[in-house]
Residue frames as a rotation matrix with the C-alpha (Angstrom) as fourth column:
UNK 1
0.551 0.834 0.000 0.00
0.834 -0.551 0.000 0.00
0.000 0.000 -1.000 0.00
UNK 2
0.054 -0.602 -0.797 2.88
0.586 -0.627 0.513 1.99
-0.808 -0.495 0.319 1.03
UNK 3
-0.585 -0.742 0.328 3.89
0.687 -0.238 0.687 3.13
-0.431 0.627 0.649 -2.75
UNK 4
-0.389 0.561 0.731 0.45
0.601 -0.446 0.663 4.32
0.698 0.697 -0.164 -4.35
UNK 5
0.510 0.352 -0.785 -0.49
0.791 -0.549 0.269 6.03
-0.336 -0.758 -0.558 -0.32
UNK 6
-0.246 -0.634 -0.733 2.76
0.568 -0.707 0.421 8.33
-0.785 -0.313 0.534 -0.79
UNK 7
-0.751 -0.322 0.576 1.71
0.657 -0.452 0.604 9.30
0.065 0.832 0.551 -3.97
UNK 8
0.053 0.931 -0.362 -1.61
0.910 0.104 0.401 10.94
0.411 -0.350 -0.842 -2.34
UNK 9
-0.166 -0.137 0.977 -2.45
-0.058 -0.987 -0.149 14.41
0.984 -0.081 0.156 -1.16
UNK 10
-0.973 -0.054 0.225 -2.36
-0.231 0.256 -0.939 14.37
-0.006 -0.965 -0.261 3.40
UNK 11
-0.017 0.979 0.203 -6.37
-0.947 0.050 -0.317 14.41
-0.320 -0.197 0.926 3.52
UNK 12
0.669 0.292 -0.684 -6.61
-0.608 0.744 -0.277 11.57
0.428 0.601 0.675 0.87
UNK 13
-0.669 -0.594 -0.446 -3.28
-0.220 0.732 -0.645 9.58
0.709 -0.334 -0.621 2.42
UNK 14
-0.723 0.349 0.596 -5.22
-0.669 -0.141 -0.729 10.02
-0.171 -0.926 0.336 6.03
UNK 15
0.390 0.894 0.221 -8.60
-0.675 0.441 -0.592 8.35
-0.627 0.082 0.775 4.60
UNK 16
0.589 0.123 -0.799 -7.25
-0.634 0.683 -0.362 6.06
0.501 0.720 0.480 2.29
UNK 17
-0.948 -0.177 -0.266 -5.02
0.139 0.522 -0.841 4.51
0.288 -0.834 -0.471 5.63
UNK 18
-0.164 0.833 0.528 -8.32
-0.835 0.168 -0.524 4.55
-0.525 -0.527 0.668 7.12
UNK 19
0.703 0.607 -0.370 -9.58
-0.710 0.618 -0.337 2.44
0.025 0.500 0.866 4.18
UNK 20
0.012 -0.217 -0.976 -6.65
-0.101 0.971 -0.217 -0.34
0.995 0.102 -0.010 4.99
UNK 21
-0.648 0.245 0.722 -7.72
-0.755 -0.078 -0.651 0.01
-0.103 -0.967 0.235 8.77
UNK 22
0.306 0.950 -0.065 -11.29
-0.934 0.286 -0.212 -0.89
-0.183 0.126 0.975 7.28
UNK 23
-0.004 -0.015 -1.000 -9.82
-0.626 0.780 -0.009 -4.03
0.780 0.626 -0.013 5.01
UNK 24
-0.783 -0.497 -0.374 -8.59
-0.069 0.667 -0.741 -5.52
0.618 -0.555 -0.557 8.30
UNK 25
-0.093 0.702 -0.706 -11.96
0.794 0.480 0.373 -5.47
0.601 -0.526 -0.602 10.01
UNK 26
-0.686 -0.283 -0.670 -11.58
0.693 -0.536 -0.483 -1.73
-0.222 -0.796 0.563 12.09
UNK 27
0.532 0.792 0.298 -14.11
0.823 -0.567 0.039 0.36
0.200 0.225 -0.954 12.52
UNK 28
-0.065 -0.754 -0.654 -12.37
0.899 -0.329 0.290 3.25
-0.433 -0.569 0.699 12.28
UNK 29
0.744 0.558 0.367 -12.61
0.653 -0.493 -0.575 7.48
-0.139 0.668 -0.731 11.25
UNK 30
-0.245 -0.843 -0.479 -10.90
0.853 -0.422 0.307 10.23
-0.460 -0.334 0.823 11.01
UNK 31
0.662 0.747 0.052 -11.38
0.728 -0.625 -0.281 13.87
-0.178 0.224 -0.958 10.83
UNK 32
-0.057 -0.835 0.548 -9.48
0.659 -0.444 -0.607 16.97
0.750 0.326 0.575 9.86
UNK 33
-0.027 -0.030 -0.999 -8.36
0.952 -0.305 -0.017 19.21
-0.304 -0.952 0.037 13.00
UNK 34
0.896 0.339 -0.288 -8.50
0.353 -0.936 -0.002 22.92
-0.270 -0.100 -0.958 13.39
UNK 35
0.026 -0.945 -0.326 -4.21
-0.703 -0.249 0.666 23.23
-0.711 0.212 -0.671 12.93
UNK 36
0.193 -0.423 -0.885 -4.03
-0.924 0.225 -0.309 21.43
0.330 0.878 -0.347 9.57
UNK 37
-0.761 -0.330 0.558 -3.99
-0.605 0.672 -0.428 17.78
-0.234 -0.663 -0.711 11.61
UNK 38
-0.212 0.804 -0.556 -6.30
-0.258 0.503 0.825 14.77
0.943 0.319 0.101 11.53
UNK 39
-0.379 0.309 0.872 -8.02
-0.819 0.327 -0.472 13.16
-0.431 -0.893 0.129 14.50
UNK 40
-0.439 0.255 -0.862 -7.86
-0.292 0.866 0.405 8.88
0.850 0.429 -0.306 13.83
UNK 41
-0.522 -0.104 0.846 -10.02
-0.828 0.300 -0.474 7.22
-0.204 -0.948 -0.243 15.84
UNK 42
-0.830 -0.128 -0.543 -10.28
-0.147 0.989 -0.008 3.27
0.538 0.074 -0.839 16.36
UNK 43
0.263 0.727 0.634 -13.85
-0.946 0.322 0.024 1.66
-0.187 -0.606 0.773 17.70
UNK 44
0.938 0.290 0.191 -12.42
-0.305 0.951 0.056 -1.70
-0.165 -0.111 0.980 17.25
UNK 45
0.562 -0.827 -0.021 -8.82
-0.814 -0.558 0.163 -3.03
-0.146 -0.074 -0.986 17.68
UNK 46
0.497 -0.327 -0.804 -7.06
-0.498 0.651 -0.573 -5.52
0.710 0.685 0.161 15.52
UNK 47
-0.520 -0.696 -0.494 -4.83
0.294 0.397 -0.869 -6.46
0.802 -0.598 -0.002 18.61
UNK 48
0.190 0.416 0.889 -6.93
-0.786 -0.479 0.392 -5.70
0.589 -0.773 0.236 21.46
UNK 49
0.982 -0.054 -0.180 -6.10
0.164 0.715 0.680 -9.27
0.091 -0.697 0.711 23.36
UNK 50
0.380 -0.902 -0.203 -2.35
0.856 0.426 -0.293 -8.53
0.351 -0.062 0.934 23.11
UNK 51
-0.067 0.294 0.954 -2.66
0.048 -0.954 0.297 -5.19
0.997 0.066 0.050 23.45
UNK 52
0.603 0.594 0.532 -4.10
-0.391 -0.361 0.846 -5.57
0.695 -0.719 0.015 26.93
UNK 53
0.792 -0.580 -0.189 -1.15
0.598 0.675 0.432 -8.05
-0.123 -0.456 0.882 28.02
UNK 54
0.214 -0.810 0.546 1.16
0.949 0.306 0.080 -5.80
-0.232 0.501 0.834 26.08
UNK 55
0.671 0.496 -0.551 0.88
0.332 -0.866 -0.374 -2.08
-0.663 0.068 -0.746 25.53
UNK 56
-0.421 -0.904 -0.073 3.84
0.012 -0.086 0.996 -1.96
-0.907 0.419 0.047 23.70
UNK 57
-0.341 0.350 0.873 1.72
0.919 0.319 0.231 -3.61
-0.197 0.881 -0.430 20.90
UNK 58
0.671 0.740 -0.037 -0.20
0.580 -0.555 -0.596 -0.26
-0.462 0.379 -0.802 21.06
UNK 59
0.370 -0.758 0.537 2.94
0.179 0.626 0.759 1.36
-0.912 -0.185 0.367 20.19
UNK 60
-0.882 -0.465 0.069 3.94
-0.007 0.161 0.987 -0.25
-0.470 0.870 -0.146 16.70
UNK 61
0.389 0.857 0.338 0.19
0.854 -0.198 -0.481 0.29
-0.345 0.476 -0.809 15.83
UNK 62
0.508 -0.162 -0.846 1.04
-0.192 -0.979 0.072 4.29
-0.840 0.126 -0.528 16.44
UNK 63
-0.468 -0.757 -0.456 4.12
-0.403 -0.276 0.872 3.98
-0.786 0.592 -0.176 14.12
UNK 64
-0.616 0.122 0.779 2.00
0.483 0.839 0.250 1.89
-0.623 0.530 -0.576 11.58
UNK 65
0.669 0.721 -0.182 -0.96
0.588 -0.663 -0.465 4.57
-0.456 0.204 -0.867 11.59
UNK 66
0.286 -0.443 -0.850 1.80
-0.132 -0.896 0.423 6.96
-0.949 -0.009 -0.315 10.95
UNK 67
-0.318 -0.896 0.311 3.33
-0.180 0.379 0.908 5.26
-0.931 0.232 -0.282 8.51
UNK 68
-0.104 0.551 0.828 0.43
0.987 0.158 0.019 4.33
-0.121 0.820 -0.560 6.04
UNK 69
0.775 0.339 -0.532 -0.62
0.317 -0.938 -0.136 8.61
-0.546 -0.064 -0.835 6.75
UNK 70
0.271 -0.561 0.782 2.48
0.623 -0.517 -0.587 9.77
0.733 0.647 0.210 6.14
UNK 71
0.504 0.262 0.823 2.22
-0.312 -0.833 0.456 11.64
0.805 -0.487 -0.338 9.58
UNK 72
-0.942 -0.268 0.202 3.77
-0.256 0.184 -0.949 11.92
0.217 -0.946 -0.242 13.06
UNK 73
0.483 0.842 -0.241 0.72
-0.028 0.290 0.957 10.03
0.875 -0.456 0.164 14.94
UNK 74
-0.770 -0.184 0.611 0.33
-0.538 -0.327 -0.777 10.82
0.343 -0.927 0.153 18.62
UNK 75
-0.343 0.755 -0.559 -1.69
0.564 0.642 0.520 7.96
0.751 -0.137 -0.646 20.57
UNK 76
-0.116 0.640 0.760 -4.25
-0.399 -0.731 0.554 9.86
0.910 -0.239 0.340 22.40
UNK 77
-0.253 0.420 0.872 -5.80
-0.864 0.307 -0.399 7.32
-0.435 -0.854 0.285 24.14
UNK 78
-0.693 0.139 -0.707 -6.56
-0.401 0.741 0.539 3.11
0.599 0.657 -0.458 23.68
UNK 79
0.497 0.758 -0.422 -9.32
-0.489 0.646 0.586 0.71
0.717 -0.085 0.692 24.00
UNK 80
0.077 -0.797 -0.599 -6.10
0.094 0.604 -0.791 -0.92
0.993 0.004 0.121 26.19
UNK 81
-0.674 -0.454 -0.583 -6.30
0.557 0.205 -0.805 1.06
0.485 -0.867 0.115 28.90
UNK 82
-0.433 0.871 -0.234 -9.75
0.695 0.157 -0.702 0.95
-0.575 -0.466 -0.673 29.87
UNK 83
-0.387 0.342 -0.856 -10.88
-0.490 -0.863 -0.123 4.35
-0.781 0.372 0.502 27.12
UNK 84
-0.025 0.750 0.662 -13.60
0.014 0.662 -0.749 3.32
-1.000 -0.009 -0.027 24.92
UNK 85
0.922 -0.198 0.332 -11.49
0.377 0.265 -0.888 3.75
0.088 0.944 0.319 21.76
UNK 86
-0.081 -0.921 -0.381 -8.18
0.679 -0.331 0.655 4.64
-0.730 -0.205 0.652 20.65
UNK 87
0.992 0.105 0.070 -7.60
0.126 -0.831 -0.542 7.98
0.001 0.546 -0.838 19.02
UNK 88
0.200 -0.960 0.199 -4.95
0.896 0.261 0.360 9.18
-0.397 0.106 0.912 17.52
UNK 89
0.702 0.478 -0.528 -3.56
0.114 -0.807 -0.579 12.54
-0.703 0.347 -0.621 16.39
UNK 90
0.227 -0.659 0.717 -1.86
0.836 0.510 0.204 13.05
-0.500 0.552 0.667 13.24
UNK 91
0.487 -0.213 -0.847 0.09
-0.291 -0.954 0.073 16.25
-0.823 0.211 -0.527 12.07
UNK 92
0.910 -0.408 0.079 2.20
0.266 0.428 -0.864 16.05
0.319 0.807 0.498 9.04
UNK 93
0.472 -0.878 0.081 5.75
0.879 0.475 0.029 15.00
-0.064 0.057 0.996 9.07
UNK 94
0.468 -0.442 -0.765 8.72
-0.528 -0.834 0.159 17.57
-0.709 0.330 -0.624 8.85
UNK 95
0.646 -0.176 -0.742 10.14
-0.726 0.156 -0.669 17.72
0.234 0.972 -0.028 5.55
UNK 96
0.125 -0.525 -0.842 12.27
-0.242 0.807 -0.539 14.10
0.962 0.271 -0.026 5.28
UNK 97
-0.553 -0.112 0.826 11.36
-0.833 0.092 -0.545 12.95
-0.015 -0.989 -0.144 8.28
UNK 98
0.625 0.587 0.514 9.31
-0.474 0.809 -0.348 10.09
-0.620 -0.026 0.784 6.70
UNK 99
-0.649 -0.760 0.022 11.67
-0.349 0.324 0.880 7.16
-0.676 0.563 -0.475 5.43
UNK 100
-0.144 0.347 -0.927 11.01
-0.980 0.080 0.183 6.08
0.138 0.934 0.329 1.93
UNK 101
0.841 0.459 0.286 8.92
-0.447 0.888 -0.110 2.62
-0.305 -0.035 0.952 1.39
């Protein structure tokens, strides 16, 4: 996914990583913030049993979320530790701060 995401304008990267959230079964949105940012947020969590043993797992989600965006992602809050989703915020990257696929 990684090659045809980068080629994508931040809004469209942002929702289309939503839409391989979705393939895997996540109910998941995401909105555009007030500072040029998005706001992901997870009602259902691909790892939630390991997750809860593990928080770490939550983690290499963050970097993952980032990664498909394009964006620094900031875990908000998770379904992990007891918050009735996980949210995420996502700003955009400084310039070459995202490594190449």
């Amino acid at each position: 996914h990684l090659p045809v995401l980068a080629t994508l304008a931040p809004g469209d990267r942002v929702e289309a990583a939503c839409g391989v959230l979705r393939e895997q079964d996540v109910v998941v949105t995401c909105e555009s913030d007030v500072n040029g940012g998005f706001v992901l947020v997870e009602r259902t969590c691909p790892f939630r049993d390991a997750a809860s043993r593990h928080t770490s797992v939550c983690g290499m989600h963050e970097a993952l979320i980032g990664r498909l965006a394009g964006m620094k992602a900031t875990l908000i809050s998770t379904l992990a530790n007891g918050a009735d989703r996980c949210v995420y915020h996502l700003v955009p990257a400084s310039a070459g701060s995202e490594r190449s696929a």
